[in-house]
C-alpha positions in Angstrom: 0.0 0.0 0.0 1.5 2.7 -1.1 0.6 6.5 0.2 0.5 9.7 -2.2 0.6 13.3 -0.7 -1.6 15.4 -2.8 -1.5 19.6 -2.1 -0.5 19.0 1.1 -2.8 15.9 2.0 -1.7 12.2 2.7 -4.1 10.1 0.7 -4.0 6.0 1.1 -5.6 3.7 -1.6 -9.1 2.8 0.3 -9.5 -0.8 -0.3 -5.9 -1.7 0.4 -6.3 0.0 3.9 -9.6 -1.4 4.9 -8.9 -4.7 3.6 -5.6 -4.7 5.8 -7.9 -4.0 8.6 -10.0 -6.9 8.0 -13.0 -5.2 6.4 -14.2 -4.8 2.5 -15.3 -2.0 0.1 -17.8 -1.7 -2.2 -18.1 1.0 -5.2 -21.0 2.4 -6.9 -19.9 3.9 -10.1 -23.3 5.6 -10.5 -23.7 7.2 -7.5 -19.9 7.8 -6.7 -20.1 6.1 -3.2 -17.7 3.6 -1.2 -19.2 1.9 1.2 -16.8 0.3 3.9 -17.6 -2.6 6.1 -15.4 -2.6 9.6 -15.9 -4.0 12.5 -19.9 -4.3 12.3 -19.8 -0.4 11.9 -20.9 0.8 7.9 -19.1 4.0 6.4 -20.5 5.8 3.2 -18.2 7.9 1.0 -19.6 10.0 -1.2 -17.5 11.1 -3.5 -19.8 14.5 -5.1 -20.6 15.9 -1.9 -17.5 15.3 0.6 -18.9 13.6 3.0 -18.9 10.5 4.9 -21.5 8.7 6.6 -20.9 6.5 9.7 -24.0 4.5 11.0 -26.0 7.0 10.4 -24.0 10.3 11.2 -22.6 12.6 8.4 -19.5 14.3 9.0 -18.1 16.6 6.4 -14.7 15.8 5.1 -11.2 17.7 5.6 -10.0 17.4 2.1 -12.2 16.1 -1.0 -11.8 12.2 -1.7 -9.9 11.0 -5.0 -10.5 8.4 -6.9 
């Protein structure tokens, strides 16, 4: 797994990290949304408005996501 720094941000691949973890990740190309599984908690990315979604709660995101 392999980090990138993009204008200042330190960016990991997704997948690689989660799946480290233990947990998978699923895309939907049309909606733009990751959705990772980890530890019975469910996290949402979605990729258009920059934020995330954790059981429920939305938090806004420091820096957009890249894909």
């Amino acid at each position: 797994m392999e980090a990138k720094t993009f204008f200042g941000t330190r960016y990991l691949p997704l997948r690689d990290a989660v799946t480290a973890l233990g947990g998978t990740v699923d895309w939907a190309h049309g909606s733009k949304t990751s959705t990772v599984k980890l530890n019975g908690r469910t996290a949402t990315i979605d990729m258009d408005t920059f934020h995330v979604t954790v059981d429920s709660q939305v938090s806004p995101l420091a820096d957009p996501p890249l894909i």
